[in-house]
mmJSON file of the N, C-alpha and C atoms, coordinates in Angstrom:
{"data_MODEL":{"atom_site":{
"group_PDB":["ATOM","ATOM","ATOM","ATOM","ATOM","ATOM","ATOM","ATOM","ATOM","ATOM","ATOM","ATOM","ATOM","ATOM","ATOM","ATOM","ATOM","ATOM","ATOM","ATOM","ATOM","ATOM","ATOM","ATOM","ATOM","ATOM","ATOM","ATOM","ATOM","ATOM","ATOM","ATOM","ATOM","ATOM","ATOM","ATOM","ATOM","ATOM","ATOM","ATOM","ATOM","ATOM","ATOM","ATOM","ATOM","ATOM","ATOM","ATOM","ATOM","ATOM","ATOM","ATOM","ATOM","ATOM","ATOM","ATOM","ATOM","ATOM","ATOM","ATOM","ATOM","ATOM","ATOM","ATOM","ATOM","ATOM","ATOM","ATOM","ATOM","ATOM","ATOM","ATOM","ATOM","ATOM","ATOM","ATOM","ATOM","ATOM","ATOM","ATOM","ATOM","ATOM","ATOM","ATOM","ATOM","ATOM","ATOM","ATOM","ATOM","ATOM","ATOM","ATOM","ATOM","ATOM","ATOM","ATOM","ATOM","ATOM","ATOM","ATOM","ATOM","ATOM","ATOM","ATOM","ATOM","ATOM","ATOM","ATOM","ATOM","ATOM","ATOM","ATOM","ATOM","ATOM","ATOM","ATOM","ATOM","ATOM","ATOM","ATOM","ATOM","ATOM","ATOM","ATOM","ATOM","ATOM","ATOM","ATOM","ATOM","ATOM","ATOM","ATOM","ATOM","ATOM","ATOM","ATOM","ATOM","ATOM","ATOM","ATOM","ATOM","ATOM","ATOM","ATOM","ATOM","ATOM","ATOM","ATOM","ATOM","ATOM","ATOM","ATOM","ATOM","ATOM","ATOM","ATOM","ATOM","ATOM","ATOM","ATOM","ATOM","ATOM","ATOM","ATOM","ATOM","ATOM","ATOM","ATOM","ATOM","ATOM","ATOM","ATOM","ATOM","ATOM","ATOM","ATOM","ATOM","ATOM","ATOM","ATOM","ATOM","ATOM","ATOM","ATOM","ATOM","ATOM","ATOM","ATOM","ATOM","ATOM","ATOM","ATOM","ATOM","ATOM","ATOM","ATOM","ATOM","ATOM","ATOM","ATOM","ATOM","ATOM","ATOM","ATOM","ATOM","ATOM","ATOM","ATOM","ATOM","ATOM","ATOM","ATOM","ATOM"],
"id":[1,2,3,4,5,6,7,8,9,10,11,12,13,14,15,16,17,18,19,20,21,22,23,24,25,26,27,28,29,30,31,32,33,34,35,36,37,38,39,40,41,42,43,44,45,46,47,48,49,50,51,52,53,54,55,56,57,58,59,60,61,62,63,64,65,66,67,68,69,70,71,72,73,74,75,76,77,78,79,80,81,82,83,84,85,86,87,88,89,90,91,92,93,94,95,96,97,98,99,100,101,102,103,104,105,106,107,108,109,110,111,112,113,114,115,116,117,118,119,120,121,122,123,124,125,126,127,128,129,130,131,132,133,134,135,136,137,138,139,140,141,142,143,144,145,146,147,148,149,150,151,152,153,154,155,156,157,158,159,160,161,162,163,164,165,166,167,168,169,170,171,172,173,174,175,176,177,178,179,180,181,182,183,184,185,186,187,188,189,190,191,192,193,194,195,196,197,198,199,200,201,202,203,204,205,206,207,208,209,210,211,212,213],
"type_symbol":["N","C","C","N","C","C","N","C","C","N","C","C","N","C","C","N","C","C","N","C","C","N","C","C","N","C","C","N","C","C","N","C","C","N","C","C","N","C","C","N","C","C","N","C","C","N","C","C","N","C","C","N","C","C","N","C","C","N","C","C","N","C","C","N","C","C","N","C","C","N","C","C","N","C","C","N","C","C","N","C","C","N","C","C","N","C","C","N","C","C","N","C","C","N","C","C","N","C","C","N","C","C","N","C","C","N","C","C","N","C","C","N","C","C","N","C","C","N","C","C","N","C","C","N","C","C","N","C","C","N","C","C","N","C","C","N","C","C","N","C","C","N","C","C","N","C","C","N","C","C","N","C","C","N","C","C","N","C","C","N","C","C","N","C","C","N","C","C","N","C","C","N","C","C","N","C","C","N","C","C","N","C","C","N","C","C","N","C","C","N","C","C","N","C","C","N","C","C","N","C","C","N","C","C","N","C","C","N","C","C","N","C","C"],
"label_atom_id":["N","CA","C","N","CA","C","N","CA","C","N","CA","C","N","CA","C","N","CA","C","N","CA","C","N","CA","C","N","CA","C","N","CA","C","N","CA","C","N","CA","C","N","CA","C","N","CA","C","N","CA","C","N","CA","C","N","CA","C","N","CA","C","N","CA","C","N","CA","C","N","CA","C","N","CA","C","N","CA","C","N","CA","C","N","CA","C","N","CA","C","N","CA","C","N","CA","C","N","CA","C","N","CA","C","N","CA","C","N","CA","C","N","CA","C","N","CA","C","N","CA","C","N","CA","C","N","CA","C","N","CA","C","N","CA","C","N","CA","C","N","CA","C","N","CA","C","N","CA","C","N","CA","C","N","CA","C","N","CA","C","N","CA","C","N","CA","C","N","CA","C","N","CA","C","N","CA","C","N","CA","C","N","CA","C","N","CA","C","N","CA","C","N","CA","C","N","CA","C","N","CA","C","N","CA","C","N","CA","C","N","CA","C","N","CA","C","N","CA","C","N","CA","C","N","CA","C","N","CA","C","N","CA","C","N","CA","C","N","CA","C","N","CA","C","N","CA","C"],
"label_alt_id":[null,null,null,null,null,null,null,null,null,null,null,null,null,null,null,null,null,null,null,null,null,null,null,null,null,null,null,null,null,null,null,null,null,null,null,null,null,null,null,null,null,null,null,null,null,null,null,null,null,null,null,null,null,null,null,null,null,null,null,null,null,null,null,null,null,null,null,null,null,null,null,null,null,null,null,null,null,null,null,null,null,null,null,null,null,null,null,null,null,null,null,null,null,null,null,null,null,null,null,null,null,null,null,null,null,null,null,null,null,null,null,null,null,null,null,null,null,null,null,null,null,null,null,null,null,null,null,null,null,null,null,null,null,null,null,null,null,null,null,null,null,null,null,null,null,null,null,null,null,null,null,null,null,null,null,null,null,null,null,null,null,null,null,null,null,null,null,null,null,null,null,null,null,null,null,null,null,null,null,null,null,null,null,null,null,null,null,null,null,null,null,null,null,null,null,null,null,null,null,null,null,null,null,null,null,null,null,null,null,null,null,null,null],
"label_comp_id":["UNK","UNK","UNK","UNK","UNK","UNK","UNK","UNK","UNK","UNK","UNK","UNK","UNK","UNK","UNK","UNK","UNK","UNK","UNK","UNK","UNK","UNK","UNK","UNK","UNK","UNK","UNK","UNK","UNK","UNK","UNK","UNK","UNK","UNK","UNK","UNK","UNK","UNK","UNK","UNK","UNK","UNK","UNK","UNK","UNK","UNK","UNK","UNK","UNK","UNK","UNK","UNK","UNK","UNK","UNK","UNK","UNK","UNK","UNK","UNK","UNK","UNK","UNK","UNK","UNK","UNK","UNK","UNK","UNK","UNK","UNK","UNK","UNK","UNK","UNK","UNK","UNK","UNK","UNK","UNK","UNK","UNK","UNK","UNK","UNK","UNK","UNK","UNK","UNK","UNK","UNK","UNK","UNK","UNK","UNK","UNK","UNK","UNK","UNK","UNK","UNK","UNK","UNK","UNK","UNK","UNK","UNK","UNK","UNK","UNK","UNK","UNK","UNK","UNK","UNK","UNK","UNK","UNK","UNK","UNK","UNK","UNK","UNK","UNK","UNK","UNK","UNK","UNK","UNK","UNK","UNK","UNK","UNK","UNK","UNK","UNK","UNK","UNK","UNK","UNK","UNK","UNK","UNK","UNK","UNK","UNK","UNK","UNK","UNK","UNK","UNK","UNK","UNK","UNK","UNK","UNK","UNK","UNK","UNK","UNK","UNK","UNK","UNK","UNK","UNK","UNK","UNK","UNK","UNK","UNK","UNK","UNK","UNK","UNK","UNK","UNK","UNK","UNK","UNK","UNK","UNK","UNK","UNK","UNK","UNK","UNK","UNK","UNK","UNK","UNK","UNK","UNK","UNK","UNK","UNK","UNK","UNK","UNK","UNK","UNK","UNK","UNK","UNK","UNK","UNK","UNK","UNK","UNK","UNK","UNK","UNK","UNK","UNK"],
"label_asym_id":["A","A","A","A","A","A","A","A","A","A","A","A","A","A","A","A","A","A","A","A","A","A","A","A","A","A","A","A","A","A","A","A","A","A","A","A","A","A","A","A","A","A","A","A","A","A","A","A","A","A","A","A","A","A","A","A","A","A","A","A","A","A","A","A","A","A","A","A","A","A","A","A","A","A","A","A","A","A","A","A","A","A","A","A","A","A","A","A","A","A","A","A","A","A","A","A","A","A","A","A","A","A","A","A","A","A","A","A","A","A","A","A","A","A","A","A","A","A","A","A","A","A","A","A","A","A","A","A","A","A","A","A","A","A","A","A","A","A","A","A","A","A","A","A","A","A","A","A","A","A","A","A","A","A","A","A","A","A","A","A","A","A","A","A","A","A","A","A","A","A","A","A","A","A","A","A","A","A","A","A","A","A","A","A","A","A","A","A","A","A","A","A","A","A","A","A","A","A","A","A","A","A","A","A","A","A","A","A","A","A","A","A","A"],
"label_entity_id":["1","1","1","1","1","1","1","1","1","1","1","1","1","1","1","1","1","1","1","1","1","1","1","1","1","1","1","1","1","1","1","1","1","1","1","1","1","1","1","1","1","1","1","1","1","1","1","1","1","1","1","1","1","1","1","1","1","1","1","1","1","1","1","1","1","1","1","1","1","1","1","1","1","1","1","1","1","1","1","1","1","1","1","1","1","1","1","1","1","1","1","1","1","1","1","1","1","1","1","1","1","1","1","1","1","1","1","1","1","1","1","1","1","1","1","1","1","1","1","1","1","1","1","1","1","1","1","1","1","1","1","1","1","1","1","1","1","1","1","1","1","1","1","1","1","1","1","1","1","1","1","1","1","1","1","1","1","1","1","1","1","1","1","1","1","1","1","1","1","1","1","1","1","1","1","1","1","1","1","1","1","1","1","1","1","1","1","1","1","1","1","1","1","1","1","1","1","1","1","1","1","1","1","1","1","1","1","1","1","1","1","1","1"],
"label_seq_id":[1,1,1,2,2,2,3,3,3,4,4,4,5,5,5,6,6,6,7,7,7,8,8,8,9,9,9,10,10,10,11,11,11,12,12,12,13,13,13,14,14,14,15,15,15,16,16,16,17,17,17,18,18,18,19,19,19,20,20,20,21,21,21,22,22,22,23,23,23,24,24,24,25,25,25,26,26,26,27,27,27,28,28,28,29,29,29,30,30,30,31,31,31,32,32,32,33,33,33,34,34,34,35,35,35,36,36,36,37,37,37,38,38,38,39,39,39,40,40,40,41,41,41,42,42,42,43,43,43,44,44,44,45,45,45,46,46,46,47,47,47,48,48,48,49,49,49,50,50,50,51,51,51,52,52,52,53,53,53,54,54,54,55,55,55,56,56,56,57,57,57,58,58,58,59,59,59,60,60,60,61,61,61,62,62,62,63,63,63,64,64,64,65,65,65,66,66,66,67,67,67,68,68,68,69,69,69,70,70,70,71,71,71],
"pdbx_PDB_ins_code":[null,null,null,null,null,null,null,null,null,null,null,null,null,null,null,null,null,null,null,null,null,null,null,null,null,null,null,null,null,null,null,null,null,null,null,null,null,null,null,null,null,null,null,null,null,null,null,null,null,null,null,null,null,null,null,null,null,null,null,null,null,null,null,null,null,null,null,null,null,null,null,null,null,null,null,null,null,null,null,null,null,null,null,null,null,null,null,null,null,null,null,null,null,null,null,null,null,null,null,null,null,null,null,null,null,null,null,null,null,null,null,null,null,null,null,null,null,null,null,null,null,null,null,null,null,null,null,null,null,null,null,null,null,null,null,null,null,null,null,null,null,null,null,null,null,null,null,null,null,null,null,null,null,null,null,null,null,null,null,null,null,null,null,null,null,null,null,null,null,null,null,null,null,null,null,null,null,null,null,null,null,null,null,null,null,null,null,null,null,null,null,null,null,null,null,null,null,null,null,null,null,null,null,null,null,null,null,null,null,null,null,null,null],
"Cartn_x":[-1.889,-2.026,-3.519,-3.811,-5.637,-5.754,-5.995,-6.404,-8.242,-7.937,-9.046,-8.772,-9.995,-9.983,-8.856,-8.33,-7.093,-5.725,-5.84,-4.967,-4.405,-3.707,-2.962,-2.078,-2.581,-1.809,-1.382,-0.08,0.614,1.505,1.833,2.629,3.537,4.625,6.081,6.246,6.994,8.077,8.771,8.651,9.285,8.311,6.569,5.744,5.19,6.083,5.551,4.343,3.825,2.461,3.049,2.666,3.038,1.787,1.444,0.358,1.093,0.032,0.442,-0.735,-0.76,-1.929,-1.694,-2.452,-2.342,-2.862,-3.25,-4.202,-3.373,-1.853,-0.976,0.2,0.869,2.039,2.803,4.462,4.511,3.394,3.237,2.954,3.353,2.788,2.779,2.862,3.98,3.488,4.043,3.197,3.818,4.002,4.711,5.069,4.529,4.37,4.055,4.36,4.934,5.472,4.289,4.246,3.421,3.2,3.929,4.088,5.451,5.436,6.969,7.491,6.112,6.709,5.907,6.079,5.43,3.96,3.307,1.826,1.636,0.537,-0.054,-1.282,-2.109,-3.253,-3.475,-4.439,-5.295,-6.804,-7.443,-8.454,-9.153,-9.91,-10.231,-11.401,-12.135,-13.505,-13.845,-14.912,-15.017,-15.72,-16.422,-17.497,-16.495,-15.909,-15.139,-13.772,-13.439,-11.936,-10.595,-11.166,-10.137,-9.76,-8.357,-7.373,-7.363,-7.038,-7.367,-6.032,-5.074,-3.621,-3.574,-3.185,-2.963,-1.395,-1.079,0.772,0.952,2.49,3.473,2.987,3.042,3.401,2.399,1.305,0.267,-0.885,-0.602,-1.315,-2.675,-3.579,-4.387,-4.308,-4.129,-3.781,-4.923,-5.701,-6.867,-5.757,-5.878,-5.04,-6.681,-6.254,-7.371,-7.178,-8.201,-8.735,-7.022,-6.195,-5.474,-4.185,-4.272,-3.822,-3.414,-4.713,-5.141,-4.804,-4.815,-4.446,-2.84,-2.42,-0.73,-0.405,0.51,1.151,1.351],
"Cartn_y":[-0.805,-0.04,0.032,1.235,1.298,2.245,1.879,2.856,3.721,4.901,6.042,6.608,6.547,7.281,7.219,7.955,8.204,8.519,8.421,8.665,6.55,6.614,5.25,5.662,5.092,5.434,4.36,4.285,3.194,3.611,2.951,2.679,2.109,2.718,1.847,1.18,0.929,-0.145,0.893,2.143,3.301,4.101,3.82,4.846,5.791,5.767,7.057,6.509,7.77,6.888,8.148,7.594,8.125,7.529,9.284,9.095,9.525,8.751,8.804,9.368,10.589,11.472,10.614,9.438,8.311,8.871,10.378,11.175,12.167,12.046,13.491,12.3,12.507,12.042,13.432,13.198,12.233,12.09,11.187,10.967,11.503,12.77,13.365,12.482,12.836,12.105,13.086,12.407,13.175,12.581,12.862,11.782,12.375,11.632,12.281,11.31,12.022,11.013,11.242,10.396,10.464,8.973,7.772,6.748,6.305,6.149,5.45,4.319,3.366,2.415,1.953,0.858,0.53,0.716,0.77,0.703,-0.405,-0.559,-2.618,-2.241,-0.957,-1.207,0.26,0.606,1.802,1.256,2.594,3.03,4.222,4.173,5.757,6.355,7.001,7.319,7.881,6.951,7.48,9.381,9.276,10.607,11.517,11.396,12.224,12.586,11.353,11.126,11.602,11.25,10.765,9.603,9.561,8.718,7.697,6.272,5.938,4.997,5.002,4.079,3.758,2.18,1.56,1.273,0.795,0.852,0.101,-0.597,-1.134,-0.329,0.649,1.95,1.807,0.568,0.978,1.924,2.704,3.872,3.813,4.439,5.002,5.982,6.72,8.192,8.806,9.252,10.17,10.54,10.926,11.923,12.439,14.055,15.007,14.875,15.433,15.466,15.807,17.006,17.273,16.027,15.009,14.015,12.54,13.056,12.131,13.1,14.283,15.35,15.26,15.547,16.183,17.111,17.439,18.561,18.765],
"Cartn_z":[-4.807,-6.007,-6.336,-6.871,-7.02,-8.202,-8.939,-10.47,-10.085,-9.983,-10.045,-11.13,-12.031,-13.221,-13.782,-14.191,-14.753,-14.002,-13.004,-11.732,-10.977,-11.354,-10.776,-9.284,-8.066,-6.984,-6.594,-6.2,-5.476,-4.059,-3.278,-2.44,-2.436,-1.743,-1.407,-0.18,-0.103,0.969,2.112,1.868,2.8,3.136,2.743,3.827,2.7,1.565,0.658,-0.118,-0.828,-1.507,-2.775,-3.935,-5.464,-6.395,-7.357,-8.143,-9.629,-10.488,-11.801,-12.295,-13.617,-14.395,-15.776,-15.728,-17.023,-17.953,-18.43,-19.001,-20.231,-19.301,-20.187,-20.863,-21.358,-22.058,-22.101,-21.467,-20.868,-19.53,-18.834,-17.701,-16.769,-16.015,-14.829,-13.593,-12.361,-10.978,-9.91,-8.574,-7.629,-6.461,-5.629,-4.662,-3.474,-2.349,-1.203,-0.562,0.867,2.239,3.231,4.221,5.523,6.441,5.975,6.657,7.079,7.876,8.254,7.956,7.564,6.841,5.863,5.678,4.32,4.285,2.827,2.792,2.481,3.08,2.69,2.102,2.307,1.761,0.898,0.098,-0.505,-1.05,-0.998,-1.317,-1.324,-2.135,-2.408,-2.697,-2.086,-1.965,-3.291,-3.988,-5.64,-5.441,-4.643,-4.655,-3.908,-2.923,-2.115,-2.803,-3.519,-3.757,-2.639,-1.466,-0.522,-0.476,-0.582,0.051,1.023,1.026,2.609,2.164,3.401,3.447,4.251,4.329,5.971,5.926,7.2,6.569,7.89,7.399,8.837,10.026,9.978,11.016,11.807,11.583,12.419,12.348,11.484,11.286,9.92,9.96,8.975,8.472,7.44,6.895,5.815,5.932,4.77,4.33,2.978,1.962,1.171,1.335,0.435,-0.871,-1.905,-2.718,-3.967,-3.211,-3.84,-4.035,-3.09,-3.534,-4.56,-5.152,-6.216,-7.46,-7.203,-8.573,-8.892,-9.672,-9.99,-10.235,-9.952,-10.541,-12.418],
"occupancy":[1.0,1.0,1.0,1.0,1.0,1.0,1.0,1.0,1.0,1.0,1.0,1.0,1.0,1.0,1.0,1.0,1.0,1.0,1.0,1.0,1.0,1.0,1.0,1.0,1.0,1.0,1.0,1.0,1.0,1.0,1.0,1.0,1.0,1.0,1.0,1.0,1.0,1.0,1.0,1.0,1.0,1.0,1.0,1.0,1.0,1.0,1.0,1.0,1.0,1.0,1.0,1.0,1.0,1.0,1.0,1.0,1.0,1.0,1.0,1.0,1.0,1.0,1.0,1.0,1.0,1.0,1.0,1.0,1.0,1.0,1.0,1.0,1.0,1.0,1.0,1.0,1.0,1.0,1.0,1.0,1.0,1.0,1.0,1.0,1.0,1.0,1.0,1.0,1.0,1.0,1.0,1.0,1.0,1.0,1.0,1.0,1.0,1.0,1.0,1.0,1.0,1.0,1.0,1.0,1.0,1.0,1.0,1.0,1.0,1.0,1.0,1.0,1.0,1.0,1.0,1.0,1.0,1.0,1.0,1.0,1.0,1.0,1.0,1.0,1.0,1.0,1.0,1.0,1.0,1.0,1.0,1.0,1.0,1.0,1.0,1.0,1.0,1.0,1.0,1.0,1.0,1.0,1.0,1.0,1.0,1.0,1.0,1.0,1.0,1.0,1.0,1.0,1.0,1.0,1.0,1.0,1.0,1.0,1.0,1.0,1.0,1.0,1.0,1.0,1.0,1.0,1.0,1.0,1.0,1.0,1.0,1.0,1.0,1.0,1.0,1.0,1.0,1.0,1.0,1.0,1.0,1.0,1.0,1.0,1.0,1.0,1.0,1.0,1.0,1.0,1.0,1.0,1.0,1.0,1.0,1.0,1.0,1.0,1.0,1.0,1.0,1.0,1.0,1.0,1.0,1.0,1.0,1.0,1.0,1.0,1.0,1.0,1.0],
"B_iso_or_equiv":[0.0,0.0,0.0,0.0,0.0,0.0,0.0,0.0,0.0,0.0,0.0,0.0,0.0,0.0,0.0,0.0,0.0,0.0,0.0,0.0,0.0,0.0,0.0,0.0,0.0,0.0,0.0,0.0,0.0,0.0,0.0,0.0,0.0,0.0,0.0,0.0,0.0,0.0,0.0,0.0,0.0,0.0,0.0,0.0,0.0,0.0,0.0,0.0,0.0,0.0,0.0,0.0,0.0,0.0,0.0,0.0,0.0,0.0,0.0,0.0,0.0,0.0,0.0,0.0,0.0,0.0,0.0,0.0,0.0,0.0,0.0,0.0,0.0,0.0,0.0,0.0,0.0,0.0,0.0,0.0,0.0,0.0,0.0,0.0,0.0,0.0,0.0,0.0,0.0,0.0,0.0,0.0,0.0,0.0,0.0,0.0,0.0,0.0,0.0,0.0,0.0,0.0,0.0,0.0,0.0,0.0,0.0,0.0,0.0,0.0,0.0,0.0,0.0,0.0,0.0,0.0,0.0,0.0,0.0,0.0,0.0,0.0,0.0,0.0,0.0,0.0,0.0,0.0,0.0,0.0,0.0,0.0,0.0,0.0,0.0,0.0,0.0,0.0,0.0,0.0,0.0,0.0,0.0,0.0,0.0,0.0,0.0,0.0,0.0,0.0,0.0,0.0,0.0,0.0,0.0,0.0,0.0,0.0,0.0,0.0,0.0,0.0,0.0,0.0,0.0,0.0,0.0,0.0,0.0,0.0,0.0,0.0,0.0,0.0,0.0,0.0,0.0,0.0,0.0,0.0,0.0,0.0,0.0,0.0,0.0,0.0,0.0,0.0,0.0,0.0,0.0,0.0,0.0,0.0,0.0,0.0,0.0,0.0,0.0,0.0,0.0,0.0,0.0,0.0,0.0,0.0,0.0,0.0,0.0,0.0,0.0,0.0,0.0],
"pdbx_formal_charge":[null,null,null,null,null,null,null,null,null,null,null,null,null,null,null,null,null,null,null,null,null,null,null,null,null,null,null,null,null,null,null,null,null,null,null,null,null,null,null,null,null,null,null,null,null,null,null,null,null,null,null,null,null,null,null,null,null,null,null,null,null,null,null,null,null,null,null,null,null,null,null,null,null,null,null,null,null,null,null,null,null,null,null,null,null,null,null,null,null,null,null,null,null,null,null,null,null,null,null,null,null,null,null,null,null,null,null,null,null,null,null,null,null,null,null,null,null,null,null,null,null,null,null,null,null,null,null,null,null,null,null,null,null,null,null,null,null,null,null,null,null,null,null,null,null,null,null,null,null,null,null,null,null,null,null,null,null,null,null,null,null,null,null,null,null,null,null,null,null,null,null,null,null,null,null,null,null,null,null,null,null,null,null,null,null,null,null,null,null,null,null,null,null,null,null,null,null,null,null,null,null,null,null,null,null,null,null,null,null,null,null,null,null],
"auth_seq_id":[1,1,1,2,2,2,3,3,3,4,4,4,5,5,5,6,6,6,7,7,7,8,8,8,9,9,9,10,10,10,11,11,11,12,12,12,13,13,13,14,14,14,15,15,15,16,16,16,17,17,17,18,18,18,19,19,19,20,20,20,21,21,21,22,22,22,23,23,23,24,24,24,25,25,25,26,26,26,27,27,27,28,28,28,29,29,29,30,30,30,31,31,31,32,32,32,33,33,33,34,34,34,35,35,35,36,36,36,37,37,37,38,38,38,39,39,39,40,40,40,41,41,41,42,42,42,43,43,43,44,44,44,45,45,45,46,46,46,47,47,47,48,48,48,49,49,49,50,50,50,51,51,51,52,52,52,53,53,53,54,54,54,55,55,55,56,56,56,57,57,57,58,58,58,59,59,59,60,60,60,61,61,61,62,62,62,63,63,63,64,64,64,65,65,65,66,66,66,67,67,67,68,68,68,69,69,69,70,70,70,71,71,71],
"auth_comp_id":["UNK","UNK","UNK","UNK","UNK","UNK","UNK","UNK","UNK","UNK","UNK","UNK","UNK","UNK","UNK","UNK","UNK","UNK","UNK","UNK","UNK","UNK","UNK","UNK","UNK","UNK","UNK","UNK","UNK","UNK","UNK","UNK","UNK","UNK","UNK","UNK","UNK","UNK","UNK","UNK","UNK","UNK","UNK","UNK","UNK","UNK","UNK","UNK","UNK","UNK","UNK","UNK","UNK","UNK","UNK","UNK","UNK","UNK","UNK","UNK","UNK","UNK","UNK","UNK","UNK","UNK","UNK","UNK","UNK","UNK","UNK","UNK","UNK","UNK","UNK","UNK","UNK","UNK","UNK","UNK","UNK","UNK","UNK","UNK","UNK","UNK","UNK","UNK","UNK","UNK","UNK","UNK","UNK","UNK","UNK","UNK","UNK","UNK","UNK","UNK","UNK","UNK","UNK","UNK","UNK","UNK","UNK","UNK","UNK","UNK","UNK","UNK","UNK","UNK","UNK","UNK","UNK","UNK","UNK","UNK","UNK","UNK","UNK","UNK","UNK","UNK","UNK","UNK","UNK","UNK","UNK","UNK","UNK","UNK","UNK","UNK","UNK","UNK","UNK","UNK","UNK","UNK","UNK","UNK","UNK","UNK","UNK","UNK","UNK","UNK","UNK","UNK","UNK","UNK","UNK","UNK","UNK","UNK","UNK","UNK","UNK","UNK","UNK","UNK","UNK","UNK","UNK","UNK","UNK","UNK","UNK","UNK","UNK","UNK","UNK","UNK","UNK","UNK","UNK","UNK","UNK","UNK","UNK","UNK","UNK","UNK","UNK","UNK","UNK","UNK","UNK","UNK","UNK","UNK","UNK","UNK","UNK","UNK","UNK","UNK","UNK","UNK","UNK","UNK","UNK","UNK","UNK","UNK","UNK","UNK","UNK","UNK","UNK"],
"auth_asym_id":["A","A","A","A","A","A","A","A","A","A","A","A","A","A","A","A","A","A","A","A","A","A","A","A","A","A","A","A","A","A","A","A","A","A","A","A","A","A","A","A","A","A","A","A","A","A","A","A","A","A","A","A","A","A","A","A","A","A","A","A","A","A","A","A","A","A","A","A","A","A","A","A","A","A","A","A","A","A","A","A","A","A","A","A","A","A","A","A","A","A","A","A","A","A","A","A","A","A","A","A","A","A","A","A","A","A","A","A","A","A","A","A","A","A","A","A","A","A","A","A","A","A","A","A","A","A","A","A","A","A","A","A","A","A","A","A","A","A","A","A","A","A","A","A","A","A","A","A","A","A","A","A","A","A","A","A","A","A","A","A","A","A","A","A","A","A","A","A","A","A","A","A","A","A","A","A","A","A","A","A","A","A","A","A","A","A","A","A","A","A","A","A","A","A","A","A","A","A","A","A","A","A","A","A","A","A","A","A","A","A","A","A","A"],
"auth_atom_id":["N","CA","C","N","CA","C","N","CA","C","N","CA","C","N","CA","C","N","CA","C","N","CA","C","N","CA","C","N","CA","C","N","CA","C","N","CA","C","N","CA","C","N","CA","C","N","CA","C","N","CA","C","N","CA","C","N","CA","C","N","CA","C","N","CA","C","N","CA","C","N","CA","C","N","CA","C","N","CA","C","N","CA","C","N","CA","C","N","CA","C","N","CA","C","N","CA","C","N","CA","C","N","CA","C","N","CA","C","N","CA","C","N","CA","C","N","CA","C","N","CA","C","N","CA","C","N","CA","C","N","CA","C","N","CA","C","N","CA","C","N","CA","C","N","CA","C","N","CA","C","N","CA","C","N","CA","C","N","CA","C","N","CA","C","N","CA","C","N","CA","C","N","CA","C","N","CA","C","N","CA","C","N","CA","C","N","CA","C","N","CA","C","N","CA","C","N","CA","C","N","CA","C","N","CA","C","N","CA","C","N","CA","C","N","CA","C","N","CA","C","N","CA","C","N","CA","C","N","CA","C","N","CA","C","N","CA","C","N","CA","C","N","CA","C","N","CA","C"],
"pdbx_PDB_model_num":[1,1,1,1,1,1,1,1,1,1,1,1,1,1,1,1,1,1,1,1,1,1,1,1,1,1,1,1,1,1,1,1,1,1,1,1,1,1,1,1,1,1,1,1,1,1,1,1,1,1,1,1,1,1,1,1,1,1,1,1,1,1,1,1,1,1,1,1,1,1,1,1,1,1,1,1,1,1,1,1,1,1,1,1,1,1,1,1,1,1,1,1,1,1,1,1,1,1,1,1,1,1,1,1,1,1,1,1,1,1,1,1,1,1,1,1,1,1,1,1,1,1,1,1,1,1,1,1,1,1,1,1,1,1,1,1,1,1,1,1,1,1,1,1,1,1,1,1,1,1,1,1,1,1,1,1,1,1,1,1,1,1,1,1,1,1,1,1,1,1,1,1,1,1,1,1,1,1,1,1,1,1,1,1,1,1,1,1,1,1,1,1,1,1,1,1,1,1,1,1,1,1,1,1,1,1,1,1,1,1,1,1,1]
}}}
C-alpha cells in the first residue's frame, strides 16, 4: 500500500492493484488487473507518477500515469 498525494494504491492477494481519489467524497476507485498473483510490493515515481508492482508471479509491471488517476 503507498499513499501519493491524494491517491491511496493498494494491492491484493489475486494480482489486482486498486486506487482510491481520497480527494472526492464519496471516495472514487478503480481497479485494475495485470498480475497473476499476489502483489508484495509498490511504488511510485513522484515526478513521473508511474507505477512500479512486484508480485508472486515473478513479474515487474510499470502502470502509466493514468493509473494513479480515477475515474
Amino acid at each position: 500500500m503507498v499513499l501519493h498525494g491524494h491517491v491511496l494504491i493498494c494491492g491484493d492477494h489475486t494480482g489486482g492493484l486498486r486506487s482510491w481519489d481520497l480527494s472526492t467524497l464519496p471516495t472514487r476507485n478503480r481497479q485494475l488487473e495485470g498480475h497473476t498473483a499476489g502483489i508484495r510490493a509498490i511504488d511510485v515515481d513522484p515526478v513521473t507518477n508511474v507505477i512500479f508492482t512486484a508480485a508472486d508471479d515473478r513479474c515487474v509491471k510499470m502502470w502509466g500515469e493514468a493509473a494513479v488517476q480515477t475515474d
